[in-house]
C-alpha positions in Angstrom: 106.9 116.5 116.5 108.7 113.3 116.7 109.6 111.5 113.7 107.3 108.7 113.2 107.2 106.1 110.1 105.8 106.7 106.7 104.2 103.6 105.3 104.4 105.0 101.6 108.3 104.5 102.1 109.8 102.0 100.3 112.8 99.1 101.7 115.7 97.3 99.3 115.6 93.7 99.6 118.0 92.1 99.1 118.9 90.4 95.5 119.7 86.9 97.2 116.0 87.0 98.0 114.9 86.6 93.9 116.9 84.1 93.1 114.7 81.6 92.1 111.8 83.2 91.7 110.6 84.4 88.3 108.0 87.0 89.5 110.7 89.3 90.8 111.1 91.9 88.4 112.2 94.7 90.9 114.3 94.8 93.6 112.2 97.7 95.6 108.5 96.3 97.3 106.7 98.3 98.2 106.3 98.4 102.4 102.9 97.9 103.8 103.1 95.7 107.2 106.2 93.8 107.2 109.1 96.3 107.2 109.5 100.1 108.5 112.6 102.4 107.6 112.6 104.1 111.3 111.3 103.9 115.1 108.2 105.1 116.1 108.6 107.0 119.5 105.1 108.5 119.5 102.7 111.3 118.5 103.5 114.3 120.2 100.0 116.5 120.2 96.4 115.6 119.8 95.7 117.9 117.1 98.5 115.4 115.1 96.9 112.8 116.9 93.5 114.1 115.1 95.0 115.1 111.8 95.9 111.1 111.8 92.8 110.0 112.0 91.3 112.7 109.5 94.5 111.6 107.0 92.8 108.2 107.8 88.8 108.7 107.2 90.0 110.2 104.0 92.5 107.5 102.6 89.1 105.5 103.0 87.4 107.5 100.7 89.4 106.0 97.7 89.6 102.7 98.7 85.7 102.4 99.6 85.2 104.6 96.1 87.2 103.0 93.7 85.6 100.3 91.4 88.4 98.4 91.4 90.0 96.5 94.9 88.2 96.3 98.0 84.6 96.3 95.6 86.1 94.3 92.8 87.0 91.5 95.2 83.7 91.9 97.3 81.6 92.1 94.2 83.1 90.7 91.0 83.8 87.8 92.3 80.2 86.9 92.5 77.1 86.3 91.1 76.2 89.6 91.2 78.7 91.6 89.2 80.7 90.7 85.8 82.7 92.8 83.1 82.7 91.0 79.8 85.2 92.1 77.3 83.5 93.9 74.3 85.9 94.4 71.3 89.0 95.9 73.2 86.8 97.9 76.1 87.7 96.1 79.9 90.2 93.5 78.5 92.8 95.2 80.5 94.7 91.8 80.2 91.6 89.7 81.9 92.3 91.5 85.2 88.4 91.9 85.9 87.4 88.3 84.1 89.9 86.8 86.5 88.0 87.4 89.4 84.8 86.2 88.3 86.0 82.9 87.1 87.8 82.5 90.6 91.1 82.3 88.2 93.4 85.0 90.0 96.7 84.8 91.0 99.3 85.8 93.8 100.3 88.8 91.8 96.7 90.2 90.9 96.9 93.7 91.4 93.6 94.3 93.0 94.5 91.6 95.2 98.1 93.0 96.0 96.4 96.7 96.4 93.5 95.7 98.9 96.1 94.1 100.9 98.4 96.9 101.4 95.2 99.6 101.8 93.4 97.5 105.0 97.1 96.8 106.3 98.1 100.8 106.3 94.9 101.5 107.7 95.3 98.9 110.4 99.4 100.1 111.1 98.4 103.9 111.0 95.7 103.5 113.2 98.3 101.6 115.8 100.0 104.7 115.8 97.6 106.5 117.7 96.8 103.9 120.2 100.2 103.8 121.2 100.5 104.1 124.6 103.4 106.8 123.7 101.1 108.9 121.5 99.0 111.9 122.9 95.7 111.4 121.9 92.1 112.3 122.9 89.1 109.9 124.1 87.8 110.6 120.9 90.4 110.3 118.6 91.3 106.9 120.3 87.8 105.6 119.8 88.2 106.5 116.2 90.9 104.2 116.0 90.1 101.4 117.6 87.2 101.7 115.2 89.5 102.1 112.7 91.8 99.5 113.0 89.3 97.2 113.5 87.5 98.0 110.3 91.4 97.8 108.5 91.9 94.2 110.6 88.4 92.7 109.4 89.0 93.2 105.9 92.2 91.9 106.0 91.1 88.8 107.8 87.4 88.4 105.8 89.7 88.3 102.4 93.3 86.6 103.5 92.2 84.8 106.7 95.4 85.8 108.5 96.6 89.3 109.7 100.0 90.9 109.9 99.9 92.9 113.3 102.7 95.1 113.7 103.6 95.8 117.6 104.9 99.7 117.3 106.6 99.7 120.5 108.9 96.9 119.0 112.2 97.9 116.7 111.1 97.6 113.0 113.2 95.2 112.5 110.8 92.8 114.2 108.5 90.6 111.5 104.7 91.5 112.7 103.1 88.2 114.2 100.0 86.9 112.2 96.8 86.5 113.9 94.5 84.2 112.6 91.5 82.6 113.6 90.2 83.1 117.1 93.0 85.0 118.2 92.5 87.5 115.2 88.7 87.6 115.7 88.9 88.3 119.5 91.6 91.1 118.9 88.7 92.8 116.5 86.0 92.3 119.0 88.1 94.5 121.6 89.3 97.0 119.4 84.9 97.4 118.7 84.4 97.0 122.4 86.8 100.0 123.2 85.0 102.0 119.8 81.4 101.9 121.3 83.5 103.2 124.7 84.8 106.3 123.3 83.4 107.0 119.9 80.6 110.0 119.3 77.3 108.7 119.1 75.3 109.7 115.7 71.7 109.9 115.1 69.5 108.7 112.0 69.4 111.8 109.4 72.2 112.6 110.4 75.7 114.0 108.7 76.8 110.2 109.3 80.3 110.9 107.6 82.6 109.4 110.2 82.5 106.2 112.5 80.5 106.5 115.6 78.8 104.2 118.4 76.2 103.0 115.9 79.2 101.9 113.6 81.2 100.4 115.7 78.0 98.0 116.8 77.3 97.4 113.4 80.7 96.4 112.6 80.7 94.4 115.9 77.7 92.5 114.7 79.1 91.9 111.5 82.2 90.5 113.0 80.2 88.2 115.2 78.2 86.6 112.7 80.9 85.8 110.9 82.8 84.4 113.5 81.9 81.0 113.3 83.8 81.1 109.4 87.0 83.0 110.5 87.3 80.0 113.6 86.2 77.2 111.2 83.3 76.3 114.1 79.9 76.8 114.0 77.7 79.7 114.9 77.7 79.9 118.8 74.0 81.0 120.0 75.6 83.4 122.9 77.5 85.5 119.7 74.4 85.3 118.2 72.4 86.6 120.9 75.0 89.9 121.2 74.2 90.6 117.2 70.8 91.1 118.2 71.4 93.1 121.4 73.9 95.1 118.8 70.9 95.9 116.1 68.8 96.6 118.4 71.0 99.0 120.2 71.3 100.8 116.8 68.1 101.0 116.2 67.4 102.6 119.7 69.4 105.6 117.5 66.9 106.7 115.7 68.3 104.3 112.9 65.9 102.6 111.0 64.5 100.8 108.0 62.5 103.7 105.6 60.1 103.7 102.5 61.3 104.4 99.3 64.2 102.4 98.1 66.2 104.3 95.9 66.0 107.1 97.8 67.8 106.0 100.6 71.0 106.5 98.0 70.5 110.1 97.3 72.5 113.0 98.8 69.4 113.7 100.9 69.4 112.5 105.0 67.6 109.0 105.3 67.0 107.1 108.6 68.5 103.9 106.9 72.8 105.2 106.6 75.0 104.5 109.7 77.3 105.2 107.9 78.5 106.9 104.5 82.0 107.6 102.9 82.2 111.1 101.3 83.7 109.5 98.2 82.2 110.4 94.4 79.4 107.7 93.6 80.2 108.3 89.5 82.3 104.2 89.8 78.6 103.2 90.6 77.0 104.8 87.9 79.0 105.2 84.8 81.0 102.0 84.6 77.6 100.3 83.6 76.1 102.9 81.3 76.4 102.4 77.6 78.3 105.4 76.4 74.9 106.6 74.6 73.3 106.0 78.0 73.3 110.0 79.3 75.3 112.9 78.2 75.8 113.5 82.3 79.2 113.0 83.3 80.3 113.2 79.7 78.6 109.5 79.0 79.0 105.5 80.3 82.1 103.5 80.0 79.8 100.3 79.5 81.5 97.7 81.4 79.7 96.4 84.5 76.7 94.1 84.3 75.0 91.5 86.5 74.4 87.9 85.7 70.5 87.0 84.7 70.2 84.6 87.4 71.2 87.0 89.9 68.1 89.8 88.3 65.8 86.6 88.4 66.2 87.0 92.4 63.7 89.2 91.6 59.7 88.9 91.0 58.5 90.3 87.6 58.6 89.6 84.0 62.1 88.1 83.5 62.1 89.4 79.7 61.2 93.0 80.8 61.7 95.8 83.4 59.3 98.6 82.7 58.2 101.3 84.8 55.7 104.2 83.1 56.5 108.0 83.5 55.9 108.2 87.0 57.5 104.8 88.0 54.9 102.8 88.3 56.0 99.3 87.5 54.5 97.4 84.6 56.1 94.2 84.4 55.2 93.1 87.9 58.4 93.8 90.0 59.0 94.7 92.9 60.3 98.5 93.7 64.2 97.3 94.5 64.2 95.9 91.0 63.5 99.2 89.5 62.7 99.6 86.2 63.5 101.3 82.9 61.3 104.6 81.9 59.7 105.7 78.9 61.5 109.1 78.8 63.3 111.5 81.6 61.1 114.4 83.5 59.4 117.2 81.7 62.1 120.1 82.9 64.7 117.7 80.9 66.9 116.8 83.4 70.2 115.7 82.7 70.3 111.5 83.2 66.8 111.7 84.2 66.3 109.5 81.3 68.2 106.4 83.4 66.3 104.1 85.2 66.8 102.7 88.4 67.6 99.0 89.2 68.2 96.9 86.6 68.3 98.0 82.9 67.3 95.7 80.3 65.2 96.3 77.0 65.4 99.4 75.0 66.5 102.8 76.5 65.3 106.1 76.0 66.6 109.6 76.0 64.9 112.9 78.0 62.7 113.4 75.4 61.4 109.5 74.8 63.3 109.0 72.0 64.9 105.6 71.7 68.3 105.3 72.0 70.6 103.9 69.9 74.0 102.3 70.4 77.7 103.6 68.5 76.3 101.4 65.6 72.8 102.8 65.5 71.6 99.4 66.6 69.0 99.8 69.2 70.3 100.5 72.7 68.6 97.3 74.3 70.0 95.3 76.8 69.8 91.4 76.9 70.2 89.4 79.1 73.5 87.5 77.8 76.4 87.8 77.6 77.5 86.2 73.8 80.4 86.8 71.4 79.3 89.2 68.7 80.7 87.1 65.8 79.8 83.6 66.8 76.7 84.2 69.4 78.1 81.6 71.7 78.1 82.5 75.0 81.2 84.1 76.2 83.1 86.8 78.5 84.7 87.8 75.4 84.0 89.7 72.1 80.5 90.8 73.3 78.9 93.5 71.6 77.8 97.2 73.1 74.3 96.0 74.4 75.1 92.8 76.2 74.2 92.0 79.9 71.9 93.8 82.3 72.9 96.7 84.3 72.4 97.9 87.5 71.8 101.3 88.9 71.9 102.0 92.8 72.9 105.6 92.4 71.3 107.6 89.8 73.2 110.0 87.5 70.1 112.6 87.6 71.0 113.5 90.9 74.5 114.5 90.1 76.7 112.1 88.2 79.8 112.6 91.5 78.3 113.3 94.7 80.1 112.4 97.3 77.8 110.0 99.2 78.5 106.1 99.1 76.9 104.6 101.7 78.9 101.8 103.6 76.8 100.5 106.0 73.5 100.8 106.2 70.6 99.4 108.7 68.6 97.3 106.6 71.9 95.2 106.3 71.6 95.5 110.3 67.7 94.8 110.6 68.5 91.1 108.4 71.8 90.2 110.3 69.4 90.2 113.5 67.2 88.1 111.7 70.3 85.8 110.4 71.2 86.1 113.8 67.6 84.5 115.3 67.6 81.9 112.6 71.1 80.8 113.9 70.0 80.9 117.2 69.9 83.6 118.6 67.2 85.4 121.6 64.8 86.9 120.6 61.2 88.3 120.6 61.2 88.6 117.1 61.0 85.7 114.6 63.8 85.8 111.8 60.1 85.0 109.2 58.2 88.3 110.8 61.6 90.8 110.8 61.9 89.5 106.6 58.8 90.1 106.0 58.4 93.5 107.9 61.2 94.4 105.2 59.6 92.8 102.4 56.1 94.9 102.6 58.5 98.2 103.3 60.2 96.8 99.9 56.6 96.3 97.8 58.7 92.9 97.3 55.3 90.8 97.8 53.3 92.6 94.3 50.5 90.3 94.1 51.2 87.5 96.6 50.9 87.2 100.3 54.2 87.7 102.6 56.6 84.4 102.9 55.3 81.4 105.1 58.1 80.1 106.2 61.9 81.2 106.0 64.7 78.9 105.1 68.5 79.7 104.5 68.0 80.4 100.3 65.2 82.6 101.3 67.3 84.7 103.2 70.3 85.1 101.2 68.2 85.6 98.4 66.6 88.8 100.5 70.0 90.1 100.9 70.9 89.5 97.8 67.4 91.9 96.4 68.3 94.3 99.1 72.1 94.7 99.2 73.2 94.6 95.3 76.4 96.6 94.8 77.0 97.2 98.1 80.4 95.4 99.3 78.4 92.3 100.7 78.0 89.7 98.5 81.2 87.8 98.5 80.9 87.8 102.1 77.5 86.5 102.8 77.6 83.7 99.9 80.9 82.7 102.2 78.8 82.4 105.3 75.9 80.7 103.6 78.1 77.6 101.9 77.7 79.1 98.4 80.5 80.9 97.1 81.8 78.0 95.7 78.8 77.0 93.6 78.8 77.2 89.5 77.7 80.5 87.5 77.9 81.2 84.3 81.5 81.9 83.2 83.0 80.5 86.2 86.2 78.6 85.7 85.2 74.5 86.4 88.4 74.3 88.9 86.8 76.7 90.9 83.6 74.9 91.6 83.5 73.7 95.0 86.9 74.8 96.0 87.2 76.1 99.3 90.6 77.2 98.6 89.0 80.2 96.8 87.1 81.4 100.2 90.4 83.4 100.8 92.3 85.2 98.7 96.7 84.8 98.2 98.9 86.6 100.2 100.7 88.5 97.9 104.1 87.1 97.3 106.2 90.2 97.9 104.9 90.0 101.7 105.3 86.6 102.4 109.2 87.2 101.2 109.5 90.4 103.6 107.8 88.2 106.8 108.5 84.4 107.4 105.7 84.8 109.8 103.2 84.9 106.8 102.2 81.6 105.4 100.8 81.8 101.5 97.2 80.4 102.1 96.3 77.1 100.4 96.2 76.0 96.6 98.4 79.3 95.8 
């Protein structure tokens, strides 16, 4: 086997390079895309070629699992997800309050560690498309896929890329793709993955990339084009997302009954895709630490915003659901609701609702729970400082702010199945798609509202009569909660940028904000990299 880099090593710079610059507190950075300690003459052997892309699938698993990084930027950053500060719990030196006041800095470590994840995947991924590596069709398709997947998130979150040519010495700084050019070098990388990936079939062990994927992926890419290029959305792209969906759903893939069901271990017709990562960051982080004695108890950090859980029909005050599920404060089923008790057989977390929590919690038995302070265990709705009442990010008691649960701890607290994408994200990009003009049969209002009585989002009320941009956003906002999207499509809609509570007043209409900083480390190590605007 020929020696090929590592891009865990690590490079001196030199000291001339701090001078100057008060951030530098260590002489080593750590290499991602701008440096390597060696040549890369090729991969000798399919089987490394495959054991590369395995090594790959499962680095994935951590950065797709954690609650931190890749999910904190997508998510925290948003309406929909905020982790207040109660007493000394999540301070962590206002590392998560940061992101959702839009206050971060270059030196932010989620920041820093998303970019140096998506860049490794994106540079290992190169290895095996070199044209001096041995590699099946297979294991090519998987990454093209691959680095495509690594190149998007890189260019969704820092608008530029750092593209490392390995048939070049290391010594050569990677050029940057941005825009177009960076967009168009996605787009072929998918067009080669539909070539020569595996195709996969709805129910099925959907663990790796395949065709269905790649088109999703592909379609994503697409209708976002129009913000990486700073254009507008161009009907032909739009056309190809709808040929994409439909092609996945010409799979088998589909859009199924029964919500919360779709994110159990269980096959489903809805995953294209899932990561075989523990879902216990989706679960615990927002329990209270009384919540369930499965998985040894919450942490009690995560909650949502109440304007984001008034996206939803119902009683704004109260989320109820009787023993069987049945709602009782007039929401719909992707709302969820709070139960009386757990099942009879007194299964562990079977007590823990779906959705969104708020009110008073019960245990297995139907006793109501209290929090550390025997106060009762109800959630409110805001978020206030336990000494004063005023409303703050800070100093907020045990029972503040609604919580959300996608994944339910009564189905084990760690099984490894997160879902990353899923069709019903697919089935309302096509109608995105049509509304942006794309062709179609199908009307972006019918393709909503096919979703919407799958959903039991209409209770009472007949289904939507018309269909404007809000209504939209505000369908994948009810449908897509917690699951990596939100930063993204508030981006594409104009609306990332708008006030929420808590959010610092700089922020507020700064476009600046749409990308993240390049972390300042890399921008030292390649002169090719240009620190984005307003950092």
């Amino acid at each position: 086997m020929k020696n090929y880099f590592n891009l865990k090593t690590k490079i001196l710079v030199l000291s001339v390079l701090c001078i100057g610059l008060s951030s530098c507190t260590d002489l080593e950075v750590e290499q991602t895309d701008s440096a390597l300690d060696t040549e890369f003459t090729g991969i000798e052997t399919n089987d490394e070629s495959e054991s590369q892309v395995s090594a790959m699938y499962n680095s994935i698993r951590g950065y797709v699992g954690d609650q931190a990084n890749l999910f904190a930027l997508s998510e925290v950053t948003t309406d929909a997800l905020l982790i207040p500060t109660r007493g000394s719990d999540w301070g962590d030196n206002g590392i998560w309050r940061q992101l959702h006041q839009h206050s971060w800095t270059p030196d932010h470590a989620f920041i820093t560690n998303v970019w140096n994840q998506w860049n490794e995947l994106q540079l290992t991924a190169s290895e095996v498309l070199d044209s001096r590596s041995v590699a099946s069709t297979e294991s090519v398709g998987h990454a093209h896929f691959l680095r495509a997947l690594g190149m998007f998130v890189i260019l969704d979150n820092f608008g530029q890329i750092p593209f490392r040519d390995t048939t070049l010495s290391p010594l050569t700084n990677p050029e940057v793709l941005t825009g177009a050019d960076a967009v168009n070098f996605i787009i072929s990388d998918l067009e080669n993955a539909i070539s020569d990936m595996p195709s996969a079939s709805a129910g099925g062990d959907n663990v790796r990339g395949s065709k269905a994927a790649a088109r999703y992926l592909l379609a994503k890419v697409l209708l976002n084009k129009h913000v990486y290029t700073s254009g507008s959305p161009d009907a032909a792209d739009m056309s190809r997302v709808v040929t994409l969906v439909d092609a996945i759903g010409a799979d088998g893939f589909a859009a199924q009954a029964g919500y919360f069901d779709i994110f159990r271990e269980s096959a489903d017709t809805e995953t294209v895709w899932y990561v075989n990562t523990g879902v216990g960051n989706r679960i615990f982080n927002g329990l209270h630490y009384n919540s369930t004695s499965a998985g040894g108890g919450g942490w009690n950090g995560f909650s949502t915003l109440a304007e984001y859980y008034d996206l939803f029909e119902g009683d704004m005050n109260n989320n109820r659901v009787d023993a069987s599920g049945n709602p009782l404060d007039g929401q719909e089923e992707r709302r969820g609701g709070v139960p009386p008790s757990g099942d009879v057989s007194g299964t562990e977390g079977s007590n823990v609702g779906f959705g969104y929590l708020i009110g008073q919690q019960y245990n297995v038995d139907g006793t109501p729970l209290n929090d550390r302070s025997g106060n009762p265990l109800s959630f409110t709705r805001e978020f206030t400082n336990a000494a004063t009442g005023e409303l703050s990010l800070t100093d907020n008691d045990e029972v503040s702010g609604i919580r959300m649960m996608k994944y339910n701890p009564r189905y084990g607290g760690f099984t490894e199945h997160e879902i990353f994408f899923r069709y019903s994200d697919a089935h309302l990009m096509k109608a995105e798609a049509i509304m942006r003009g794309g062709a179609s049969a199908d009307t972006p209002l019918g393709l909503v509202n096919q979703l919407r009585a799958l959903r039991n989002a209409n209770g009472n009320t007949p289904p939507l009569g018309s269909l404007s941009e809000q209504d939209l956003i505000d369908e994948r906002g009810r449908e897509l909660y917690m699951e990596f999207w939100r930063r993204n499509d508030l981006i594409r809609f104009g609306q990332y940028t708008r006030d929420w509570q808590f959010k610092d007043a700089s922020a507020v209409g700064n476009s600046e904000k749409h990308v993240f900083p390049i972390p300042a480390s890399q921008v030292i190590l390649n002169p090719n990299l240009t620190q984005n605007p307003g950092y």
